[in-house]
Backbone as ProteinMPNN parsed JSONL, in Angstrom:
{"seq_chain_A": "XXXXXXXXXXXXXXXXXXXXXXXXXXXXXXXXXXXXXXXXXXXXXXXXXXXXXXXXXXXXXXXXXXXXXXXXXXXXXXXXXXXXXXXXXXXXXXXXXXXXXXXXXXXXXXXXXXXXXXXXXXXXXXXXXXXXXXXXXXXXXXXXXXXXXXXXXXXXXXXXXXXXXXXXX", "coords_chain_A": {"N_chain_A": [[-16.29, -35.61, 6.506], [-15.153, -34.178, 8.539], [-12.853, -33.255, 6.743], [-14.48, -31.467, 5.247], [-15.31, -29.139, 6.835], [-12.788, -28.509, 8.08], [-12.234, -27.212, 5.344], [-14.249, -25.398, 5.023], [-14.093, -23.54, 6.969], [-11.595, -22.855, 6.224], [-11.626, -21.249, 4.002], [-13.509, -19.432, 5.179], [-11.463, -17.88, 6.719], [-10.123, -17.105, 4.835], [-11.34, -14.96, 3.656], [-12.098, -13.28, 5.401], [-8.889, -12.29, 6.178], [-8.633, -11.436, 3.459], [-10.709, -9.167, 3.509], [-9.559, -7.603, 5.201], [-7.557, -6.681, 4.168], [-6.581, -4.165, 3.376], [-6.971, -0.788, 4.502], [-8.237, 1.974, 5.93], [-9.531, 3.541, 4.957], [-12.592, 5.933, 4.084], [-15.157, 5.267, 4.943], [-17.172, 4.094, 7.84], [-17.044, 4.833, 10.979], [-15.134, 7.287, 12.233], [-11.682, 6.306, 14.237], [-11.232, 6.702, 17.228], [-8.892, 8.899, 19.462], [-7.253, 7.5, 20.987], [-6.617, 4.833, 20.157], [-5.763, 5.561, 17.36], [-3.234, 6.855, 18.134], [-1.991, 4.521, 19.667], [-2.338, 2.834, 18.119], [-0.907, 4.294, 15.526], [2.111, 4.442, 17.552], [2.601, 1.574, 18.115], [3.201, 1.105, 15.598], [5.353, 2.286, 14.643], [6.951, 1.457, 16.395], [7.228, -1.102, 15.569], [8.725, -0.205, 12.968], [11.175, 1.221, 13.208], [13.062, 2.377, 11.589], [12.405, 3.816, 9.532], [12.959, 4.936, 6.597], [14.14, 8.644, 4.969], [12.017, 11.188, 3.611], [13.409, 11.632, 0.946], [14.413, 9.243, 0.33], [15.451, 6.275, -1.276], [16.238, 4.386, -0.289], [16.411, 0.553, -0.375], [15.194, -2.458, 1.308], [15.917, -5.109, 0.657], [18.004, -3.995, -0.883], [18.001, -3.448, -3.599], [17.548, -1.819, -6.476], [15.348, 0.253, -8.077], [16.447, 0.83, -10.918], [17.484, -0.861, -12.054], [16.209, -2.708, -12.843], [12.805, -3.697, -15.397], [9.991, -3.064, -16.118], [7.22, -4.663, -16.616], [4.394, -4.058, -17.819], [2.299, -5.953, -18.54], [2.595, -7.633, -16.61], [2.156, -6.517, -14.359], [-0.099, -6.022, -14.347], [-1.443, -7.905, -13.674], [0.101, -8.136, -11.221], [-1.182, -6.288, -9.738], [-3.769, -7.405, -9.098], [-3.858, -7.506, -6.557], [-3.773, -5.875, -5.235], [-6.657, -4.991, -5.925], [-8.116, -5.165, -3.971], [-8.767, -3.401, -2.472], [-8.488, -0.64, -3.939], [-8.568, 0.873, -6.706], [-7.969, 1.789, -10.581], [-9.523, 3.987, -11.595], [-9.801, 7.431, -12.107], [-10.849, 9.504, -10.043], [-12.198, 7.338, -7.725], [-12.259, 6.377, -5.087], [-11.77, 4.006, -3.105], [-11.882, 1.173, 0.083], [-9.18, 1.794, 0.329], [-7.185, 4.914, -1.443], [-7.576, 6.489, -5.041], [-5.442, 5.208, -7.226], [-5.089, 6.158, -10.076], [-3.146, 8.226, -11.608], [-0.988, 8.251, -9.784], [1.606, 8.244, -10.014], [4.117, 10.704, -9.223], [2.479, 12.013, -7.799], [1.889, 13.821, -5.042], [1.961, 12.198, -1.357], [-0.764, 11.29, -0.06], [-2.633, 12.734, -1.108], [-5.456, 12.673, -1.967], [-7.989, 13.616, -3.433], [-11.044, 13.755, -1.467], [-10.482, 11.45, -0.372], [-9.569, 10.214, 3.378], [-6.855, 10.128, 4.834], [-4.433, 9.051, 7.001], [-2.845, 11.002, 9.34], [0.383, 10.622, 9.473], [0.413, 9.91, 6.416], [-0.481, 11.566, 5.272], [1.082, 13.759, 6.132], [3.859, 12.998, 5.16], [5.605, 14.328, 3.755], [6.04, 12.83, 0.985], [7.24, 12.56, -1.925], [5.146, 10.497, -5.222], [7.744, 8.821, -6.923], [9.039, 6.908, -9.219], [10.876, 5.428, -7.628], [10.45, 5.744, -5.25], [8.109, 4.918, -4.903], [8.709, 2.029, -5.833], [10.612, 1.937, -3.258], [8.735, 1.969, -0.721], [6.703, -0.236, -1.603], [7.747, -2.454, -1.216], [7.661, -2.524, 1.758], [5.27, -1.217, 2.869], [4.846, 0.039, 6.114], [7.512, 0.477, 6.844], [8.126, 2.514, 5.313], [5.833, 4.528, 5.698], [5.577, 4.368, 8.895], [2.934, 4.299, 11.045], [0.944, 4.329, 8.879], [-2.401, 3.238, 7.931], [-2.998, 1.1, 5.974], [-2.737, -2.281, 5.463], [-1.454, -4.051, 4.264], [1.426, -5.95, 3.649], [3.579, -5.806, 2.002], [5.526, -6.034, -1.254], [8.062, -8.13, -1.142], [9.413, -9.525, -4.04], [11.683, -7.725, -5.919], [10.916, -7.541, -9.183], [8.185, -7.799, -9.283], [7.775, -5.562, -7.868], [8.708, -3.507, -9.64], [6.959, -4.16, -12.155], [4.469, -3.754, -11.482], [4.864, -0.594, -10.7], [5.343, 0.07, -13.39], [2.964, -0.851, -14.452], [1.266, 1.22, -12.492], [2.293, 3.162, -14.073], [1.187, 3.182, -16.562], [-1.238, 4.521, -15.826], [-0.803, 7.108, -15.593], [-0.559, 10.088, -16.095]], "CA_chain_A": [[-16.991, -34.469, 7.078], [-14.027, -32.909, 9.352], [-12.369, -32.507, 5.916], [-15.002, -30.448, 4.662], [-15.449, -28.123, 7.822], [-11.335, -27.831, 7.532], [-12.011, -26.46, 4.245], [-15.176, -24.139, 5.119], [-13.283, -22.637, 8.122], [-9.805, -21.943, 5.97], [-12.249, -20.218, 3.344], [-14.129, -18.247, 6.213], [-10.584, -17.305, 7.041], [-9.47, -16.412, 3.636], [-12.472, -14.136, 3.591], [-11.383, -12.177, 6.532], [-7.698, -11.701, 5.591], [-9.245, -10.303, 1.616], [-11.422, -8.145, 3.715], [-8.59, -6.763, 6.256], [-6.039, -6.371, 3.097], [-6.544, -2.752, 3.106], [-7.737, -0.064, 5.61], [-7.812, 3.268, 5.937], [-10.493, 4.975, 3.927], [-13.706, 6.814, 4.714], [-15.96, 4.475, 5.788], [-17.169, 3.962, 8.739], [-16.827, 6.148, 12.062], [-13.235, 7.487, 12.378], [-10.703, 5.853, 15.305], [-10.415, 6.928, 18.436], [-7.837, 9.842, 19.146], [-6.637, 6.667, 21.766], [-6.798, 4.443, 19.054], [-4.815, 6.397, 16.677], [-2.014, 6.957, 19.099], [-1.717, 3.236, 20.279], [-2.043, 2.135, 16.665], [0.365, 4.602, 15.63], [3.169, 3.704, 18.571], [2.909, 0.286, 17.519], [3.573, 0.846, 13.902], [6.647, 3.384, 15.171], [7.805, 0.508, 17.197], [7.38, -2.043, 13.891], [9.355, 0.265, 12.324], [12.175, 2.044, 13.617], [14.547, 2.53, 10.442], [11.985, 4.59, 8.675], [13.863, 6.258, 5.764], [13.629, 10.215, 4.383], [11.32, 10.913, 2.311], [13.944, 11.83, -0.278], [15.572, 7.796, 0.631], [15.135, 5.739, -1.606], [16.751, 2.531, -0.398], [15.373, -0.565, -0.299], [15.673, -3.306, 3.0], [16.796, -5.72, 0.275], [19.661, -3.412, -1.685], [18.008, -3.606, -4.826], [17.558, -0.43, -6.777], [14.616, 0.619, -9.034], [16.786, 1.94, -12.266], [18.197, -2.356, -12.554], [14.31, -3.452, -13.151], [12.799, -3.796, -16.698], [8.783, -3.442, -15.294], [6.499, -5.234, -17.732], [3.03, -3.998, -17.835], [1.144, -6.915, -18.588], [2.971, -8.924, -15.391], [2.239, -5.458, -13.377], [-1.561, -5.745, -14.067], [-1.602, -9.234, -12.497], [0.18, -7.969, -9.811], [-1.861, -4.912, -9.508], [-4.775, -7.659, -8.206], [-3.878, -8.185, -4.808], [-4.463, -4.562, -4.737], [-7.781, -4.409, -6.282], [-9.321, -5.385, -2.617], [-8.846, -1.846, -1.87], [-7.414, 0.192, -4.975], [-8.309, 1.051, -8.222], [-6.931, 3.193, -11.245], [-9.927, 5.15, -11.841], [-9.909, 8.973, -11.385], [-11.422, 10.008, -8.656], [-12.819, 6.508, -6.861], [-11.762, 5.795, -4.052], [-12.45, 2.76, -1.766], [-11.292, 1.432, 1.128], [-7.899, 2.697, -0.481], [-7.555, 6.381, -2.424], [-7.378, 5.294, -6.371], [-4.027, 5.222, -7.739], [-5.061, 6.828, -10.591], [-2.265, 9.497, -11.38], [0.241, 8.041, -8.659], [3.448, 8.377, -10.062], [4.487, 12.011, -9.191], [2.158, 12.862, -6.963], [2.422, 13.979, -3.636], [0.973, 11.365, -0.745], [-1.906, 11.882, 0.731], [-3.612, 14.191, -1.59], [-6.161, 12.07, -2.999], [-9.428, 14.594, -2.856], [-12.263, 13.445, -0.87], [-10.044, 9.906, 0.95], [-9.498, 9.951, 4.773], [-5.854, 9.6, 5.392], [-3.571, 9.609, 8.205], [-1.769, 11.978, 9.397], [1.441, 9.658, 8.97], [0.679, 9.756, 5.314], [-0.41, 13.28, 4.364], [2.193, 14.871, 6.435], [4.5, 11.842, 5.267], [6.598, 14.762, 2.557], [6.75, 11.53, -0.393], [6.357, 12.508, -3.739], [5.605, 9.512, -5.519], [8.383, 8.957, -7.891], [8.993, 5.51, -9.467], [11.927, 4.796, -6.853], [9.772, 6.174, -4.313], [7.153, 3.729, -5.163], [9.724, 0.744, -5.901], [10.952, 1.352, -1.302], [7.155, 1.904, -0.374], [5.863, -1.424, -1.755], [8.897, -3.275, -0.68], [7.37, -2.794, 2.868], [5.069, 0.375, 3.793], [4.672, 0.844, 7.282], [9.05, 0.993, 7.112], [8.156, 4.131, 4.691], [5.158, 5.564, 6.434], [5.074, 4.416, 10.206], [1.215, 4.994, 11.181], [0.092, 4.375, 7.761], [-3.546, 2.15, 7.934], [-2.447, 0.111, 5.31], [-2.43, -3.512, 6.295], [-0.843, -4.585, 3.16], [2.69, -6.058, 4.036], [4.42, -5.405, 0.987], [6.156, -7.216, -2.212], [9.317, -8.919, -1.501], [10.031, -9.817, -5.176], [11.628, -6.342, -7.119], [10.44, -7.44, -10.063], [6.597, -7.547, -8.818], [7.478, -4.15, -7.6], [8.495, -3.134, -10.906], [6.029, -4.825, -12.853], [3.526, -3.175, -10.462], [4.671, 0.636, -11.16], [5.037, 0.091, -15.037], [1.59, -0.877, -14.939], [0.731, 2.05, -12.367], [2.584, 4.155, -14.482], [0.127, 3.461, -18.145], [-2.547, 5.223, -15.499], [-0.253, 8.554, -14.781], [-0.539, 11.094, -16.754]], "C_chain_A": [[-16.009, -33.482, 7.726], [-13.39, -32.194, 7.984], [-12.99, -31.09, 5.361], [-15.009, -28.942, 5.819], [-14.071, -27.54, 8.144], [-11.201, -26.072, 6.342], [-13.021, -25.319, 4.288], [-14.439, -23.338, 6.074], [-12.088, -22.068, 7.269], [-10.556, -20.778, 4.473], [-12.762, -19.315, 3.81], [-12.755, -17.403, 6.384], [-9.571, -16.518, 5.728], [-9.916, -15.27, 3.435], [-11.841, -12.827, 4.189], [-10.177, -11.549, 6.261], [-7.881, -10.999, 4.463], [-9.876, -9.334, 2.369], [-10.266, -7.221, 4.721], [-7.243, -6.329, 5.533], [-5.501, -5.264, 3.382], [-7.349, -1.968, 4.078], [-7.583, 1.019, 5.963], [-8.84, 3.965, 4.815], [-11.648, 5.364, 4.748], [-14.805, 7.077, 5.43], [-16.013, 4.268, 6.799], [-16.809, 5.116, 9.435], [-15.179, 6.191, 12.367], [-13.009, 6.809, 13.656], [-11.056, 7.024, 16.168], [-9.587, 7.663, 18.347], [-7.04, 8.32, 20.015], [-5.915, 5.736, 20.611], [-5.978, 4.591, 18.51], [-3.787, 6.301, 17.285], [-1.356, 5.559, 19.466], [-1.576, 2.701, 18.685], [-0.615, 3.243, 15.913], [2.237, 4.554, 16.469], [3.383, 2.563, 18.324], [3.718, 0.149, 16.713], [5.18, 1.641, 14.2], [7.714, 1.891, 15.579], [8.446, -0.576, 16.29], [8.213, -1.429, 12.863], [10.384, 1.669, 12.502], [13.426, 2.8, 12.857], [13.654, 3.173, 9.406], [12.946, 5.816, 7.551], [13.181, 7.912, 5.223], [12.903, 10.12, 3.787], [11.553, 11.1, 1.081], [14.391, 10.855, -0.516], [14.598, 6.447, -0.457], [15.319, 4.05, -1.518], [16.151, 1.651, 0.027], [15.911, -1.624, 1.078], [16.459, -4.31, 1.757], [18.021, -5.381, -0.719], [19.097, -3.83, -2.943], [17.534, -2.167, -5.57], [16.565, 0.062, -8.165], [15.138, 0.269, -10.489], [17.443, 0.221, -12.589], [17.226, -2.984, -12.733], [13.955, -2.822, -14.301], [10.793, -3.701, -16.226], [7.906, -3.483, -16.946], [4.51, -4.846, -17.142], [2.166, -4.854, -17.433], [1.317, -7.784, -17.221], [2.522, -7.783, -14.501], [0.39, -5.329, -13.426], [-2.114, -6.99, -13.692], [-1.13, -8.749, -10.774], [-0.723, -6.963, -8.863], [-3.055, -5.757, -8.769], [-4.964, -8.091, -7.252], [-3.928, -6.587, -4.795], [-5.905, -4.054, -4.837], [-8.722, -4.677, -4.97], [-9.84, -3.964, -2.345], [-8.7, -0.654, -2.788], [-7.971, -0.211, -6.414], [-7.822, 1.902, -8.912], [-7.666, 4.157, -11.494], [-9.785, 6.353, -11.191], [-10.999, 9.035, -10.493], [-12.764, 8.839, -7.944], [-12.159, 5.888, -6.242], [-12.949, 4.952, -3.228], [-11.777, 2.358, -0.624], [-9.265, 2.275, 1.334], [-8.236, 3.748, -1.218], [-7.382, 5.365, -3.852], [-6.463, 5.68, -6.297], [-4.097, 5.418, -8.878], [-3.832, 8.679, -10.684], [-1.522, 9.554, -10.445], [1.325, 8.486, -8.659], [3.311, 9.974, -10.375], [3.484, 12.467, -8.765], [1.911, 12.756, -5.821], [1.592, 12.763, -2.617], [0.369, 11.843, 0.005], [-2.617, 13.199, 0.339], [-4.432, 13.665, -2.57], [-7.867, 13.014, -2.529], [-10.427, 13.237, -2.679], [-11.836, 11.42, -0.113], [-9.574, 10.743, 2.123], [-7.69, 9.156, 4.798], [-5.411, 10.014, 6.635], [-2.972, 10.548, 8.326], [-0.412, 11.93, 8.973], [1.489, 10.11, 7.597], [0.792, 11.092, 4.713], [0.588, 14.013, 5.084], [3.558, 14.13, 6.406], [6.048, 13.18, 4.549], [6.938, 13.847, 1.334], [6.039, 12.427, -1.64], [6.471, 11.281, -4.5], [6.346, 8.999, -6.496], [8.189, 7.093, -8.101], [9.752, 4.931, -8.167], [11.113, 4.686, -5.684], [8.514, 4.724, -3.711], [8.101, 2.356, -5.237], [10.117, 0.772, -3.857], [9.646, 1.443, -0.856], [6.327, 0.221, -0.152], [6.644, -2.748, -1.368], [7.983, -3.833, 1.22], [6.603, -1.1, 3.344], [4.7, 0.96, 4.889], [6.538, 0.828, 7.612], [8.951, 1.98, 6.497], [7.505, 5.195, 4.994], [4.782, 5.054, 7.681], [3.959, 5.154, 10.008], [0.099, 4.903, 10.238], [-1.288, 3.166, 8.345], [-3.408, 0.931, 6.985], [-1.929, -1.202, 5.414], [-1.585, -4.531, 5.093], [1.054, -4.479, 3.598], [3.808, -5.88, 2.933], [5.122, -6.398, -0.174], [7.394, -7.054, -1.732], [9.576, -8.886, -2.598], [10.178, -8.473, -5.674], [11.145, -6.411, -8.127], [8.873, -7.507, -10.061], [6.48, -5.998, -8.53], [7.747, -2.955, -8.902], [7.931, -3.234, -11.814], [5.111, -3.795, -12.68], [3.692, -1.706, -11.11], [4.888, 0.445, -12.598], [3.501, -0.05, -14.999], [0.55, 0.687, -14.595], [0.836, 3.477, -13.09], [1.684, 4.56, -16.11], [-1.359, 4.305, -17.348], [-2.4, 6.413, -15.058], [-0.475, 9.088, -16.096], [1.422, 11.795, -16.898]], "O_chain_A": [[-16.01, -32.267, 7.532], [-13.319, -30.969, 7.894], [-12.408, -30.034, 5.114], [-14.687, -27.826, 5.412], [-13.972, -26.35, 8.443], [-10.708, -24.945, 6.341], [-12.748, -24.299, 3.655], [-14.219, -22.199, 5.663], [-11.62, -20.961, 7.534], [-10.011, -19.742, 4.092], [-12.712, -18.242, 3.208], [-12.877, -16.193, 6.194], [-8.66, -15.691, 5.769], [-9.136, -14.401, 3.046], [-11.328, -11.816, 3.71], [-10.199, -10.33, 6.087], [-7.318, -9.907, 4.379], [-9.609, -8.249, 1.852], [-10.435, -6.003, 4.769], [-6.228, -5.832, 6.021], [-4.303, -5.113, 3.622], [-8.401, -2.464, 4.481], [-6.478, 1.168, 6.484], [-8.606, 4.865, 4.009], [-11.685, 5.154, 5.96], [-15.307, 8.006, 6.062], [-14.886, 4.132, 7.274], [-16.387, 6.153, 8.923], [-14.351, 5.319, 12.635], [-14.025, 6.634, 14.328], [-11.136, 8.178, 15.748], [-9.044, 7.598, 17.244], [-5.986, 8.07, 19.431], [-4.758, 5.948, 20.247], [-5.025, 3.882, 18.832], [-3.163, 5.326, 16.865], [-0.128, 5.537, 19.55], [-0.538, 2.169, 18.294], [0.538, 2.816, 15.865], [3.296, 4.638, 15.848], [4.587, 2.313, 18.263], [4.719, -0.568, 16.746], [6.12, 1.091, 13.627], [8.805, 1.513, 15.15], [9.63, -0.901, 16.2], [8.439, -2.098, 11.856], [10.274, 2.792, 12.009], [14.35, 3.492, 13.285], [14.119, 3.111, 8.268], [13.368, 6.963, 7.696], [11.986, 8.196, 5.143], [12.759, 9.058, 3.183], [10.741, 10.963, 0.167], [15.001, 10.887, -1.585], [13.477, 5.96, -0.314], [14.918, 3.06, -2.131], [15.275, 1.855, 0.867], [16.963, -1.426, 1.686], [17.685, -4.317, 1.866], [18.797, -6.195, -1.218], [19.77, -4.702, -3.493], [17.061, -1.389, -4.742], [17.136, 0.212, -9.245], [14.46, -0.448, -11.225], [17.998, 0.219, -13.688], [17.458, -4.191, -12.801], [14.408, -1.709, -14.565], [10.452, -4.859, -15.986], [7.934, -2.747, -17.932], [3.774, -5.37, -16.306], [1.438, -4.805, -16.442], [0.416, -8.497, -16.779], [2.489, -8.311, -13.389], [-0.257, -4.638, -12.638], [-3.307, -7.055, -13.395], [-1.672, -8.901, -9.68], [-0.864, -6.933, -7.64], [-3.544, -5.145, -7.819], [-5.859, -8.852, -6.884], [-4.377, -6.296, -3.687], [-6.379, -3.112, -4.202], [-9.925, -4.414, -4.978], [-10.971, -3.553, -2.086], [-8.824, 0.433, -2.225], [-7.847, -1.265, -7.038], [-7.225, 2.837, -8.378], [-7.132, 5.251, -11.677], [-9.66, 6.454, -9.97], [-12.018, 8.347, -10.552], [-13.912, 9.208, -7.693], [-11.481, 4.931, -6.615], [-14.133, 5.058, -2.907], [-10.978, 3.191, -0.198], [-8.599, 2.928, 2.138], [-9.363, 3.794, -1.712], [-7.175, 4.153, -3.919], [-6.226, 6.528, -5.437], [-3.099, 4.907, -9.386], [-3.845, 9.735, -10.05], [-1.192, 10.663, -10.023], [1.984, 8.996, -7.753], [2.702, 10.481, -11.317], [3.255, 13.571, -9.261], [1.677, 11.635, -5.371], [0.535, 12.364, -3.105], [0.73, 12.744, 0.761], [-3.001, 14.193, 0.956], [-4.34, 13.963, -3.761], [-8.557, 12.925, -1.513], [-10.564, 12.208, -3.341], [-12.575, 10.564, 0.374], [-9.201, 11.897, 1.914], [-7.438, 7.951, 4.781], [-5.795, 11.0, 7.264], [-2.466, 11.061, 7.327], [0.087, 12.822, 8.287], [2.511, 10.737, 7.317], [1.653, 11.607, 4.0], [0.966, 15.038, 4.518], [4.393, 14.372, 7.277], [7.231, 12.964, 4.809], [7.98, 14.037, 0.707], [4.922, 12.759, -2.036], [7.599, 10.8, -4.616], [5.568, 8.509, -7.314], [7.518, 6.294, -7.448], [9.234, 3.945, -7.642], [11.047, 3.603, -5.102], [8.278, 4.034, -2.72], [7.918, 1.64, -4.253], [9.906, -0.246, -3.198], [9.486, 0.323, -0.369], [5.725, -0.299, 0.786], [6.145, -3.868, -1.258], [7.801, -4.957, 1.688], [7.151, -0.16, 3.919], [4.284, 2.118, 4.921], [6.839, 1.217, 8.74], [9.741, 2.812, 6.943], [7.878, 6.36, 4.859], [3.57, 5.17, 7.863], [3.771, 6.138, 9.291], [-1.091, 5.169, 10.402], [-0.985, 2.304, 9.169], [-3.752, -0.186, 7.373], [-0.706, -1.335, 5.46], [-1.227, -5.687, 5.315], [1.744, -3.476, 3.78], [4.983, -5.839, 3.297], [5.222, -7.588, 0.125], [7.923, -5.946, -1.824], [10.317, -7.907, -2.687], [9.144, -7.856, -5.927], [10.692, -5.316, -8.461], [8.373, -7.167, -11.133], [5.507, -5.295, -8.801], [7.167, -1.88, -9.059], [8.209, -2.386, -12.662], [4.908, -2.977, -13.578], [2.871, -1.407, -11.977], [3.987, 1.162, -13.035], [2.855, 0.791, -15.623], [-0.275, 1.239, -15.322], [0.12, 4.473, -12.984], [1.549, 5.66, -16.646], [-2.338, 4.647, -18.012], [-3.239, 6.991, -14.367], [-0.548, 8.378, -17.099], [1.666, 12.821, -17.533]]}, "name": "protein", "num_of_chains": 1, "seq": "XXXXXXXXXXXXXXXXXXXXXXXXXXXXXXXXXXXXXXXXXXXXXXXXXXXXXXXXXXXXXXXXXXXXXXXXXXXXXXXXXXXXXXXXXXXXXXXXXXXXXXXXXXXXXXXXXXXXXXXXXXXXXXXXXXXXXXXXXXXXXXXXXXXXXXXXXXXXXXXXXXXXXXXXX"}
């Protein structure tokens, strides 16, 4: 019996973490200007080595243009995004879609609710751009809502934009 109530509690808790993946869209009543500010200062604080938005380097020194990104492994990886994120044009959910990502600007997804952080971030999203982003993105956009901690492995992160890239135009 304890076993089982182990295992209902670490599924209740799996639940919660899938539902808190992603955050930042439209739903619901906006933050707090307090809110905002305290959650932004945080994320500032979590991330103090924020690079340019022309910087493409990565925390682990690995470099886009030495990755081979395989589609089919990039639309597996693509489903730890689908909590929040899909590729269609113009649906957004608790994430904007990522429809038409690569090469374009952040935070200009019509009719999503971003931060300020993001839309006044200056990223265009290039592949490289996208390759230091997913590495870790509150080190690329301090303030972002985005509770998604990022891929470690480069080749997940290359995988990942090859796949986002069969949905760019």
């Amino acid at each position: 019996m304890r076993k089982m109530h182990n295992l209902l509690g670490a599924v209740a808790a799996m639940g919660l973490v899938a539902t808190a993946a992603c955050s930042g869209g439209s739903e619901g009543p906006p933050p707090s200007a307090d809110s905002e500010e305290a959650d932004a200062a945080a994320e500032e604080a979590e991330a103090p080595d924020a690079p340019t938005p022309d910087s493409t380097d990565t925390l682990d020194g690995t470099v886009f243009a030495d990755f081979t990104g395989d589609t089919t492994a990039g639309e597996a990886v693509f489903a730890q995004c689908r909590t929040c994120h899909v590729v269609d044009p113009g649906v957004n959910r608790t994430g904007p879609s990522l429809h038409n990502i690569v090469g374009r600007e952040a935070g200009q997804v019509e009719g999503f609710n971003y931060t300020d952080a993001n839309a006044n971030s200056g990223i265009t999203w290039t592949p490289e751009k996208l390759f230091q982003y997913l590495e870790n993105p509150h080190r690329v956009i301090p303030g972002t809502r985005m509770a998604f901690a990022g891929l470690s492995e480069a080749q997940d992160r290359a995988d990942l934009i090859a796949f986002l890239q069969t949905h760019s135009e």
